[in-house]
ROTIFI-965731 format. One line per 4 residues: number of its first residue (from 1); their letters; for each residue z, y, x of N, C-alpha, C. Coordinates in steps of 0.02 Angstrom, whole numbers. Each point is the difference from the previous one (the first is absolute). Layout:
# residues N
NUM> a> Z Y X Z Y X Z Y X ~ ...
END
This chain:
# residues 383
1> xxxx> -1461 1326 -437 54 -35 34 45 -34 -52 ~ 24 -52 18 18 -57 -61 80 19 18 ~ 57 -11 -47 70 23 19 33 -43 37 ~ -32 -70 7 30 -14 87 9 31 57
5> xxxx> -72 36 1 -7 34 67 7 59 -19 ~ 6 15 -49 38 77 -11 74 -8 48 ~ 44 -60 -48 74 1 42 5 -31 88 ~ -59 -37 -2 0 0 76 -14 47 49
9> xxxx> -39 40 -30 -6 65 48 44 52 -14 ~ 24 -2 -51 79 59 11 61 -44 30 ~ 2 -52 17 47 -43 36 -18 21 63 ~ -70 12 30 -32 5 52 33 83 46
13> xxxx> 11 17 -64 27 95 -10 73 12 41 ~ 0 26 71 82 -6 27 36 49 -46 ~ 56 -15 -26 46 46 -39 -5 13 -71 ~ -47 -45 -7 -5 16 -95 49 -30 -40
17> xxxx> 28 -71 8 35 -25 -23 -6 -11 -73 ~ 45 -63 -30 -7 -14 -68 29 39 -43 ~ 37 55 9 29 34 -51 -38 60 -5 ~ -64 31 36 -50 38 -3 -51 -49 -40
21> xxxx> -17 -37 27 -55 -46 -46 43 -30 -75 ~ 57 6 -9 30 -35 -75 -27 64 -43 ~ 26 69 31 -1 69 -38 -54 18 -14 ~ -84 -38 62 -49 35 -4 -52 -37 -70
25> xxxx> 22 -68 -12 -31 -53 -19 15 33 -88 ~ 34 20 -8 19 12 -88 -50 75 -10 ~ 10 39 71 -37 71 -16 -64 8 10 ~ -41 -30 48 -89 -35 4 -15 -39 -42
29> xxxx> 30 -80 -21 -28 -27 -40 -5 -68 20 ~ -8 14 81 -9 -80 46 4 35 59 ~ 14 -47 40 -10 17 81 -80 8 23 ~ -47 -6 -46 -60 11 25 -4 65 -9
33> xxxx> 38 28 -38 -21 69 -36 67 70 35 ~ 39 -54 48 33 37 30 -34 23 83 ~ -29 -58 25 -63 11 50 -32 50 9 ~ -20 17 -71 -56 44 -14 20 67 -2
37> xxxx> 65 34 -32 29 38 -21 -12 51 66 ~ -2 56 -23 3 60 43 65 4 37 ~ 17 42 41 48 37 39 45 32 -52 ~ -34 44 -34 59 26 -27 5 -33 -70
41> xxxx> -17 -53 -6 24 -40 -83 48 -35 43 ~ 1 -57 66 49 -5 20 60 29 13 ~ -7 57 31 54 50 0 54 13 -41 ~ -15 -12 -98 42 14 -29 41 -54 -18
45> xxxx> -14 -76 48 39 -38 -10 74 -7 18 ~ 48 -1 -35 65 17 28 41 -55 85 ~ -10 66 48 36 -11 42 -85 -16 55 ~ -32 39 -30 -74 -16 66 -17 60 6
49> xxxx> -11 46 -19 -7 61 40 -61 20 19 ~ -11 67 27 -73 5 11 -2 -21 39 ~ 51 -6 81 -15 -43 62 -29 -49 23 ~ 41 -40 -59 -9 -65 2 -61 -57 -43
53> xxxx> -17 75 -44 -71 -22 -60 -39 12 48 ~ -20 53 47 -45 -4 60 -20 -32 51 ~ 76 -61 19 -10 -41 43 -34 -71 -31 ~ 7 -10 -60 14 -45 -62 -69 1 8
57> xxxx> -44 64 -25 -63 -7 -14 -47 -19 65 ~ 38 46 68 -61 -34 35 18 -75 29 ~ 63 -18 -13 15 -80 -3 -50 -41 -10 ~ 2 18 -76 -39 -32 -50 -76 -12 27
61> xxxx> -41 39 39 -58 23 22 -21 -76 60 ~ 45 -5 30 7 -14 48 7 -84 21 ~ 51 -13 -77 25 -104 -13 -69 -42 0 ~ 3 -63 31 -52 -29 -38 18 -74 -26
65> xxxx> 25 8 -57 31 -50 -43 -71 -78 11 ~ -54 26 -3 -27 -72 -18 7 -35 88 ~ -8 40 56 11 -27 56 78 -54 9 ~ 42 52 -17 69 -49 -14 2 -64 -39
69> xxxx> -26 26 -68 -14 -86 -29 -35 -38 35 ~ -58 2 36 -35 -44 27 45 -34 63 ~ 42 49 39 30 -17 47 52 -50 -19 ~ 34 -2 -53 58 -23 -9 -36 -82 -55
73> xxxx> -72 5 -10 -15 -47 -17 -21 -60 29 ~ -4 61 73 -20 -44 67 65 -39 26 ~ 61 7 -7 45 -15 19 19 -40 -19 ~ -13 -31 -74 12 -31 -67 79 24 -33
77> xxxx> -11 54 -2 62 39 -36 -8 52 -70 ~ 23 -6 -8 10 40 -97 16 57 -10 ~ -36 60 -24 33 70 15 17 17 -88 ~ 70 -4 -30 19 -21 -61 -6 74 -16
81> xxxx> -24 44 -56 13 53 -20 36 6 -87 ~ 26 72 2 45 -31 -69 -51 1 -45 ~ -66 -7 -8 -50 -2 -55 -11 -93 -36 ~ 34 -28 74 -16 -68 -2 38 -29 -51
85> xxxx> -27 -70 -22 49 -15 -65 67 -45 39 ~ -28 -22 64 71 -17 50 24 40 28 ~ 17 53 -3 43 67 35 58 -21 -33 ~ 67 -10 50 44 -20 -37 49 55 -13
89> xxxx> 22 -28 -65 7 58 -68 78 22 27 ~ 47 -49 30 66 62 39 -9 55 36 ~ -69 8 15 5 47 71 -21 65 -37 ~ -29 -4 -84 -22 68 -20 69 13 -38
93> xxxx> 89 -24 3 44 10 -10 39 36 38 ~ -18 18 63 23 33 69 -30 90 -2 ~ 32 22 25 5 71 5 -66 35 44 ~ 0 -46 33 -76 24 50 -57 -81 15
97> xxxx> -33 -19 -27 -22 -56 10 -60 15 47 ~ -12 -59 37 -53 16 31 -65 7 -40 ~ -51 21 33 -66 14 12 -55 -74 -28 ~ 21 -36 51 -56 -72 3 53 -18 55
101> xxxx> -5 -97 3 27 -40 31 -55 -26 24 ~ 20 -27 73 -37 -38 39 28 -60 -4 ~ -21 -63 -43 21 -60 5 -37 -68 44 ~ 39 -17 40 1 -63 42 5 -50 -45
105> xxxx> -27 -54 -38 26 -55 -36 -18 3 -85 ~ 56 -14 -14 -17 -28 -64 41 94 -45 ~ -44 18 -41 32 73 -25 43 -31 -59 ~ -17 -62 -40 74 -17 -46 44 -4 22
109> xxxx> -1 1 62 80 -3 26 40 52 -11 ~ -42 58 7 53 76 -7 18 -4 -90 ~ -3 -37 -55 14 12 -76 42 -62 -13 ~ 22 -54 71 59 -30 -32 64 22 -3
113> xxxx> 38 -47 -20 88 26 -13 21 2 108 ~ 12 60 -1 4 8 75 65 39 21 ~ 6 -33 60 74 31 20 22 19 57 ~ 8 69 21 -20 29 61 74 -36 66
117> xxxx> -22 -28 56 68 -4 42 -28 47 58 ~ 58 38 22 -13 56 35 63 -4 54 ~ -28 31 82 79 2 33 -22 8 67 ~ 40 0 44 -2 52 63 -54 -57 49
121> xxxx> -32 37 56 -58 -25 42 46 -43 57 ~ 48 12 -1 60 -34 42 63 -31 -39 ~ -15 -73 -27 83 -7 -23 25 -52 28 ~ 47 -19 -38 42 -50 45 -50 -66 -10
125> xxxx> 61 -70 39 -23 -52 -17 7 -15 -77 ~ 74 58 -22 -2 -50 -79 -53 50 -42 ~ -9 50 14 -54 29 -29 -65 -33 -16 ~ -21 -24 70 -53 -25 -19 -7 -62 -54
129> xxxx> 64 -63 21 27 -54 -38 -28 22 -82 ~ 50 65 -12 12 -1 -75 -64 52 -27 ~ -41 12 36 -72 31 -22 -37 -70 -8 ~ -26 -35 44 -24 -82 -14 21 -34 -62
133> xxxx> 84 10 -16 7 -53 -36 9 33 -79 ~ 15 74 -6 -7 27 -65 -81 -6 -21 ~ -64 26 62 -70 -13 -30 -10 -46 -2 ~ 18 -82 28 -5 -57 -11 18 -6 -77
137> xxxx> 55 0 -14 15 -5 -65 -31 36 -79 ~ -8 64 39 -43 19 -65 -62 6 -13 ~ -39 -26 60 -34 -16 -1 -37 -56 -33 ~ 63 -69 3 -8 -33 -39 15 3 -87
141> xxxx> 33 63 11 4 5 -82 -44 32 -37 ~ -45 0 30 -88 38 -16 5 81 5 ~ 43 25 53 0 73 16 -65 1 68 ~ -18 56 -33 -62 -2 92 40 73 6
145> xxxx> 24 -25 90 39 31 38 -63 80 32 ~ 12 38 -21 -27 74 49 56 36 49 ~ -58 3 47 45 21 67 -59 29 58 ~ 37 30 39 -38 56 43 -34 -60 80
149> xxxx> -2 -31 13 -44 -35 36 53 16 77 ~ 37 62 3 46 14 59 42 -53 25 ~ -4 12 66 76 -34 42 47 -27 -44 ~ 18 -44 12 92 5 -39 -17 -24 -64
153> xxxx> 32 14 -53 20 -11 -44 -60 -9 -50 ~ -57 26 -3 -55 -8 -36 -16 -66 39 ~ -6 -17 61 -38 -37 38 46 -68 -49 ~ 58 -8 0 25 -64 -15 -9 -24 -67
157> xxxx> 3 50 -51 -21 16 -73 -71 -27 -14 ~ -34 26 38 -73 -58 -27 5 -61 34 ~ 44 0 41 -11 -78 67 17 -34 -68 ~ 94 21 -27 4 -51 -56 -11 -16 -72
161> xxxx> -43 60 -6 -42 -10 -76 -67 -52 26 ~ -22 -23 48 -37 -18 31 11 -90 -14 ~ 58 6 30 46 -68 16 -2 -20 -66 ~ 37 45 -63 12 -26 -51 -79 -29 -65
165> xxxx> -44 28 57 -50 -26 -58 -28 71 -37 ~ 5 28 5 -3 72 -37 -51 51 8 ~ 0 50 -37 -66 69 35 63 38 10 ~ -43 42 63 60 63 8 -62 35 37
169> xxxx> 8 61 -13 -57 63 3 54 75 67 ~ -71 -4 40 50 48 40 -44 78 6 ~ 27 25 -37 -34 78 14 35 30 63 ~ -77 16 61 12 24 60 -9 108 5
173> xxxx> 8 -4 47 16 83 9 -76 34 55 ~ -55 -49 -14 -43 -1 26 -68 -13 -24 ~ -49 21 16 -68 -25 -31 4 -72 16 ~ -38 -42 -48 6 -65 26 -39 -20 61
177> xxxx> -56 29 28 -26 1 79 53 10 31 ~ 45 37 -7 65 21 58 54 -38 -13 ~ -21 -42 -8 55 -40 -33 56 14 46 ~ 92 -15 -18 63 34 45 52 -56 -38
181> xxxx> 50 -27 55 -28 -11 69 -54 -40 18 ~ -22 11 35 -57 -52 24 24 -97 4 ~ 64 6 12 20 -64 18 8 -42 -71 ~ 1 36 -37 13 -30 -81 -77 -8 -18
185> xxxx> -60 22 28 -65 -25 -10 -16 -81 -45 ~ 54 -41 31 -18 -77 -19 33 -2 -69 ~ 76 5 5 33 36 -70 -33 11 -40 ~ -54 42 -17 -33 42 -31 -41 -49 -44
189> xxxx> -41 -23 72 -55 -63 -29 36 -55 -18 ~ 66 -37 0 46 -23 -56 -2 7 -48 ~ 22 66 -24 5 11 -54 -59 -3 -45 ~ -74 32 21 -28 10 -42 -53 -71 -15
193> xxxx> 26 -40 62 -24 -78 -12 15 -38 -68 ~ 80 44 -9 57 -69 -36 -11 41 -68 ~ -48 52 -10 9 24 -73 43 77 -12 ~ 2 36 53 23 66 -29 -25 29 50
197> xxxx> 20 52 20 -64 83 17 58 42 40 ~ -40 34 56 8 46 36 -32 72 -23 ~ 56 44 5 -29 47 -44 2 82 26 ~ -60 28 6 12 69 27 -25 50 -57
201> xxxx> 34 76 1 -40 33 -33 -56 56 48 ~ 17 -31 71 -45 64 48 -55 -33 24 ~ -69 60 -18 -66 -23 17 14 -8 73 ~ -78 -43 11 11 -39 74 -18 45 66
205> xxxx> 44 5 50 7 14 59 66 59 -26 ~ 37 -9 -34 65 39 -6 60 -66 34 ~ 26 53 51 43 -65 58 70 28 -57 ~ 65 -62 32 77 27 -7 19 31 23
209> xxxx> 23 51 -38 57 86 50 66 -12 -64 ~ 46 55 21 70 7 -23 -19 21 -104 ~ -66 22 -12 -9 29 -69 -29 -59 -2 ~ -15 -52 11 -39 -54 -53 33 -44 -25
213> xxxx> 56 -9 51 57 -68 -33 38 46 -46 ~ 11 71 6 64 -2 -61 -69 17 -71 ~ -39 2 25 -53 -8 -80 -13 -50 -34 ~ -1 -71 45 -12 -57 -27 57 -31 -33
217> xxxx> 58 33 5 62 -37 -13 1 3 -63 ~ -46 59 -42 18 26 -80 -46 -66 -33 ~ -51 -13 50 -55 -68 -41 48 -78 -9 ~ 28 9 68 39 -67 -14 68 -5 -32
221> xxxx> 14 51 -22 59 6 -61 -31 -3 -60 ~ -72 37 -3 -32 15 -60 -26 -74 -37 ~ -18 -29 50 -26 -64 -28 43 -64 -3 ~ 89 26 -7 40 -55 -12 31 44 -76
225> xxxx> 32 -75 -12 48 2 -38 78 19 6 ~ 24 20 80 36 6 20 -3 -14 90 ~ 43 25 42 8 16 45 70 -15 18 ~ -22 -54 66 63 -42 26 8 33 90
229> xxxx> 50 28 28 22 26 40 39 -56 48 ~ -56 -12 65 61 -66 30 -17 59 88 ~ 68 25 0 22 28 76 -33 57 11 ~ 20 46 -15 -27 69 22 51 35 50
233> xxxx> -31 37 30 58 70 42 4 33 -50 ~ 56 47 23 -1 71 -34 -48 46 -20 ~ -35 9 44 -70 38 -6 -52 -32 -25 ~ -8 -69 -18 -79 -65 5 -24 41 -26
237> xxxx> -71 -11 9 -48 -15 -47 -11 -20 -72 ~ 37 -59 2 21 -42 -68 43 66 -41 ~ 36 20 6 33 59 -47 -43 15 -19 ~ -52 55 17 -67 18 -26 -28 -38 -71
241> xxxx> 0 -79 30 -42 -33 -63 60 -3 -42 ~ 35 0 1 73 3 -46 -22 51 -43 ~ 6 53 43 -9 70 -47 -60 5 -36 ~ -65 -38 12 -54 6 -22 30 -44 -75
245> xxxx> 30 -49 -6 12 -67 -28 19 24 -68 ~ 70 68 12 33 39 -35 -26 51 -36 ~ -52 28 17 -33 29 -25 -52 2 -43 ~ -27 -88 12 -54 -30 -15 40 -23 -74
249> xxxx> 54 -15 -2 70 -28 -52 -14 -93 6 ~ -3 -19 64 22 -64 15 61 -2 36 ~ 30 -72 -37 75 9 35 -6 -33 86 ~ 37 23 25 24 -7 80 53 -60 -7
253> xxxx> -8 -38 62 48 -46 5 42 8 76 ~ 39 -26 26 5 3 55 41 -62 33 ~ -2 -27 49 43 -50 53 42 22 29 ~ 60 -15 -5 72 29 32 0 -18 87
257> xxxx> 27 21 35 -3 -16 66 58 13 42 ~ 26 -36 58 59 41 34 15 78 -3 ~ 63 11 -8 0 87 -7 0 4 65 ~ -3 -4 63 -6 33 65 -65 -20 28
261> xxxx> -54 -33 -42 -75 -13 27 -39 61 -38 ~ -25 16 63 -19 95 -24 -94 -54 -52 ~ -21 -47 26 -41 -12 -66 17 -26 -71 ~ 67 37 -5 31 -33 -73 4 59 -29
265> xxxx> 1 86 44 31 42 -6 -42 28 -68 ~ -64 -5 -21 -63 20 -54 31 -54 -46 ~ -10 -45 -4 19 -38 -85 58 21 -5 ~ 63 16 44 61 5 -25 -25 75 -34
269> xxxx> -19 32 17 -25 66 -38 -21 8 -35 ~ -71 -40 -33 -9 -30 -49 43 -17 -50 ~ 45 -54 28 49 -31 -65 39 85 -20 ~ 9 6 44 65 63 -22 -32 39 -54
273> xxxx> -68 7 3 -20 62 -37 -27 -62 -64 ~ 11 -35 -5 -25 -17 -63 -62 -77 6 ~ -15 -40 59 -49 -52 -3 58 -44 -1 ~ -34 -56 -45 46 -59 -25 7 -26 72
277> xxxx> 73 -41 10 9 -51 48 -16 -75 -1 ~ -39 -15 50 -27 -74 -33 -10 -72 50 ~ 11 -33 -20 42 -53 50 -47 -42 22 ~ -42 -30 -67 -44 -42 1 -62 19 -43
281> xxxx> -40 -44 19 -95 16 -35 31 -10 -88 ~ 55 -35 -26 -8 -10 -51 32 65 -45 ~ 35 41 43 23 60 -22 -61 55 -9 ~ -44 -12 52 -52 38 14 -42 -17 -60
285> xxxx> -15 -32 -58 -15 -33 -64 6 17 -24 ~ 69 10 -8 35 6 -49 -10 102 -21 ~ 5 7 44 -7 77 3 -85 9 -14 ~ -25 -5 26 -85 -4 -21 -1 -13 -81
289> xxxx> 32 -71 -17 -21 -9 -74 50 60 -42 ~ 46 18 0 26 23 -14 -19 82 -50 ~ -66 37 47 -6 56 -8 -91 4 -24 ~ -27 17 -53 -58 18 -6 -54 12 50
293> xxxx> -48 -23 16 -24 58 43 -37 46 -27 ~ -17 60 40 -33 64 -35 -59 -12 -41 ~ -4 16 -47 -80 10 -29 -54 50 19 ~ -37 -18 18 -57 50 31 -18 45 -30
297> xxxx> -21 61 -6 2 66 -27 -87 -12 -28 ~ -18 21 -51 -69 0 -25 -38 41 53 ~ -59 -42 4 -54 34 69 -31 68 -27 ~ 0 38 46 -60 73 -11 -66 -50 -24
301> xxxx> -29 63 -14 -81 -13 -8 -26 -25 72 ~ -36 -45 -7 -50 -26 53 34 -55 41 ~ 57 -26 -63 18 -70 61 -9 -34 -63 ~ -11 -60 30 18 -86 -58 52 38 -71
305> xxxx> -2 -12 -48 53 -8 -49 42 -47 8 ~ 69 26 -18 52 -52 5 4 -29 -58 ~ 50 -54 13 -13 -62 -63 30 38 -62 ~ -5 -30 -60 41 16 -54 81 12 -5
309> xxxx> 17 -36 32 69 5 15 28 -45 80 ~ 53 44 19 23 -25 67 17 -66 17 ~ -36 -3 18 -16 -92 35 85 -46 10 ~ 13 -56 -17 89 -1 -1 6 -12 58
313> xxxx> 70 -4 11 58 29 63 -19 -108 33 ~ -39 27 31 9 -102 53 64 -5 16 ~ 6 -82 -15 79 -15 6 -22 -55 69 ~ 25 -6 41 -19 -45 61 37 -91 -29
317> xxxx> -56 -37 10 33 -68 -16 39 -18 30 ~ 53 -62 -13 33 -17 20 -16 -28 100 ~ 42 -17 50 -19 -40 73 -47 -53 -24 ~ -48 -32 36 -37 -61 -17 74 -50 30
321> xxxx> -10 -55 -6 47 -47 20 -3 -15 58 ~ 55 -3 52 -12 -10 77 1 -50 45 ~ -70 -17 28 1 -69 18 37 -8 66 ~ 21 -39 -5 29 -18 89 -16 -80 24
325> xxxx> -32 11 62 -9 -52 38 55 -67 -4 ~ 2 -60 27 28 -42 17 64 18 48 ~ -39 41 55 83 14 42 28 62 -31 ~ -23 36 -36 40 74 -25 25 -41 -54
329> xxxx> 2 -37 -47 32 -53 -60 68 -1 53 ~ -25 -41 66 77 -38 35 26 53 34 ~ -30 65 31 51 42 9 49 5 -48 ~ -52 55 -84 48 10 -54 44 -53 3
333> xxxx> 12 -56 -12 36 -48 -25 74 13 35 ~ -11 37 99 71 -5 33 26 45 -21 ~ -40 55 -7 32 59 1 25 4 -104 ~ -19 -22 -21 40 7 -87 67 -37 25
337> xxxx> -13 -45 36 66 -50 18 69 45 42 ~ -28 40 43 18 16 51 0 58 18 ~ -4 43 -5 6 91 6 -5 33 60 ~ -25 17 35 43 59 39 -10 -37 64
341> xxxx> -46 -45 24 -18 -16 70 -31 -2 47 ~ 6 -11 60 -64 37 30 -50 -60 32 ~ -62 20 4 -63 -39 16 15 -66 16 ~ 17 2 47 25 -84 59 32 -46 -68
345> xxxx> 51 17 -30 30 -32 -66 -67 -12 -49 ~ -48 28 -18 -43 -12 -46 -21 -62 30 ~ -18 11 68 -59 -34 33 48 -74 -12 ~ 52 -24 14 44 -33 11 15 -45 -68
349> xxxx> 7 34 -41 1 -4 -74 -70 -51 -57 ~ -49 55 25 -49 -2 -31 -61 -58 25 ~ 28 -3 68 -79 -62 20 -41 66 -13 ~ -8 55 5 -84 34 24 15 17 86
353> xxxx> -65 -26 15 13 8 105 14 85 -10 ~ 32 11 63 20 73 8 -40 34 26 ~ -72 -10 24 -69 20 12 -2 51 -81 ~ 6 -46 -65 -30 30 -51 47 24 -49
357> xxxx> 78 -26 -3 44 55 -14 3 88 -9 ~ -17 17 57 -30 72 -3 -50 23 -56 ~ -32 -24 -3 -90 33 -27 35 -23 -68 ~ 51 -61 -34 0 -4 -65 58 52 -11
361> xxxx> 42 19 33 62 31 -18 -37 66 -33 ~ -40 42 49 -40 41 -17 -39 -2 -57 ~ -37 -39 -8 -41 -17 -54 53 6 -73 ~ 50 -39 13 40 10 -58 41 42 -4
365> xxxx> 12 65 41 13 51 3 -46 38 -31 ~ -46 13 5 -64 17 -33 6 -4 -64 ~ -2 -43 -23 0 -51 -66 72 35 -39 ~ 53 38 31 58 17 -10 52 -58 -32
369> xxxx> -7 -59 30 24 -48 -10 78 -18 35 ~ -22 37 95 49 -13 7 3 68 50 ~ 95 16 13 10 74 44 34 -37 37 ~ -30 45 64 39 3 67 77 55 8
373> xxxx> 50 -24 6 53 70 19 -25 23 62 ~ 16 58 -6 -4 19 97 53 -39 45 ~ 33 -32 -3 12 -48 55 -49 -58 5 ~ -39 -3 -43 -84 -65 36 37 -53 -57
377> xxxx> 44 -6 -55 20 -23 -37 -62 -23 -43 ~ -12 -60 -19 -52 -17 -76 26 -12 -45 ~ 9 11 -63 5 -9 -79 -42 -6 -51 ~ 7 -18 -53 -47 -10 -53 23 36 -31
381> xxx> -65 47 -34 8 53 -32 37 -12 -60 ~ 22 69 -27 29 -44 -78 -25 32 -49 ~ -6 -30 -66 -58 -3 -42 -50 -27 -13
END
């Protein structure tokens, strides 16, 4: 058995997890040689027990790793193990890493400069706004956006790493056959059209329950450079990847929000305890470049060797330059002139028919060119 399918069939293993396979891999030699291992050589691995070396072994008896590869080859999908020389090297910096990844798409996507946006399955309208237009933006600054494929706030996060031209990678809480939600199905095939990957670590026919999303949250902290918080409750979900983020030693960011909007009530918690406050994508930069990222810990026996020395800290390039159409030129033009007015005045102003007013205001909202106040007010951004 070759150590692909060594780690695919202990991925295959319910409850083994990567911090049993990190401990077992230095004391066998390889995961082929952990396969093999008796009951009670397992046993004296710390924190497995004879219970659990018994269930382990007739586990083991039982996987059939080359069936899975074939299945998942049938699918045209990638089952990444850390033996691979593309296993990307943040995730063996995390406290429990997975097993093997199930990749949808392109697997360089999981080893660029990446930046997790995370936030509640329900948020507001400006929630969603400022999830679109922070992954729009850093997106264009060559960040590929990771995010959980969910309702809400992930959903808008790839819409506008999408928009901006960009990869953004969504690790789900599901085998990729089960894919969750179902309605994000097309989403999915977006993404992995435009150049980045859907990503599971559970073999196929494992559906979504309450233990799979808070497991996946440690992958999509693990594989950023940091972790951006737009609208959580008190309780989210998103806290979770926070805490994974913190632990992982990537910094947390967070989006300020009304104090009496109970989805503001998690970042304000956040900030309090210590995640930077951050206004705009260029703050969100700034904090990324700011801090090293981790260096990957030298591999046990039986994976790839790591390089000579830790690969340097990616600095994200500068925005590409932003084109604007003919009528978004003559919008900009009223609104630098003119501040603070609403639609009918553009339309009035500008010579664009009020049919297509809408779709550019947006567009250059997008673009973070120009903000709406909550009274339906337009301005040109400043900067």
């Amino acid at each position: 058995m070759t150590e692909h399918e060594a780690y695919v069939a202990l991925n295959m293993v319910p409850g083994i997890g990567g911090a049993v396979v990190r401990a077992a891999i230095p004391a066998f030699g390889s995961a082929a040689a952990f396969l093999r291992a008796g009951a009670g050589e397992m046993a004296q691995l710390r924190g497995v027990g004879k219970m659990r070396a018994a269930a382990f072994r007739e586990a083991f008896q039982t996987v059939d790793p080359a069936a899975e590869i074939a299945r998942a080859r049938n699918f045209s999908l990638r089952i990444l193990t850390p033996d691979a020389p593309d296993w990307p090297a943040l995730l063996e910096t995390i406290p429990s890493p997975p097993v093997a990844l199930y990749v949808a798409g392109d697997p360089a996507a999981l080893s660029l400069p990446c930046v997790a946006i995370v936030g509640t399955r329900g948020p507001t309208p400006y929630g969603r706004e400022q999830a679109r237009s922070f992954a729009y933006r850093l997106a264009q600054a060559g960040r590929c956006v990771v995010s959980g494929l969910a309702r809400g706030i992930d959903t808008e996060a790839a819409e506008g790493a999408l928009l901006g031209g960009g990869r953004t990678i969504a690790v789900v809480g599901s085998a990729l056959d089960r894919l969750y939600p179902p309605e994000n199905r097309g989403l999915a095939r977006r993404i992995v059209a435009s150049g980045g990957a859907v990503v599971s670590e559970y073999p196929f026919g494992r559906s979504a329950d309450r233990q799979t999303f808070p497991m996946r949250n440690r992958i999509i902290s693990g594989l950023s450079s940091g972790v951006l918080c737009i609208e959580a409750g008190p309780a989210s979900g998103t806290l979770i990847t926070a805490d994974h983020a913190l632990e992982q030693g990537r910094p947390v960011m967070a989006l300020p929000g009304r104090v009496n909007d109970p989805t503001a009530q998690g970042c304000h918690k956040l900030i309090k305890h210590g995640a930077r406050l951050v206004e705009s994508p260029e703050e969100v930069l700034d904090e990324l470049d700011a801090l090293p990222l981790p260096a990957p810990p030298p591999r046990a026996s039986g994976r790839s060797a790591p390089p000579a020395q830790a690969a340097p800290r990616p600095v994200a390039p500068k925005p590409p330059e932003i084109h604007l159409s003919p009528e978004e030129r003559r919008v900009m033009d009223v609104l630098r002139q003119d501040g603070g007015i609403p639609a009918d005045v553009v339309v009035a102003r500008s010579g664009v028919p009020a049919s297509s007013v809408g779709p550019v205001l947006i567009a250059l909202e997008m673009k973070c060119l120009v903000r709406r106040d909550p009274t339906g007010l337009y301005s040109a951004a400043r900067g």
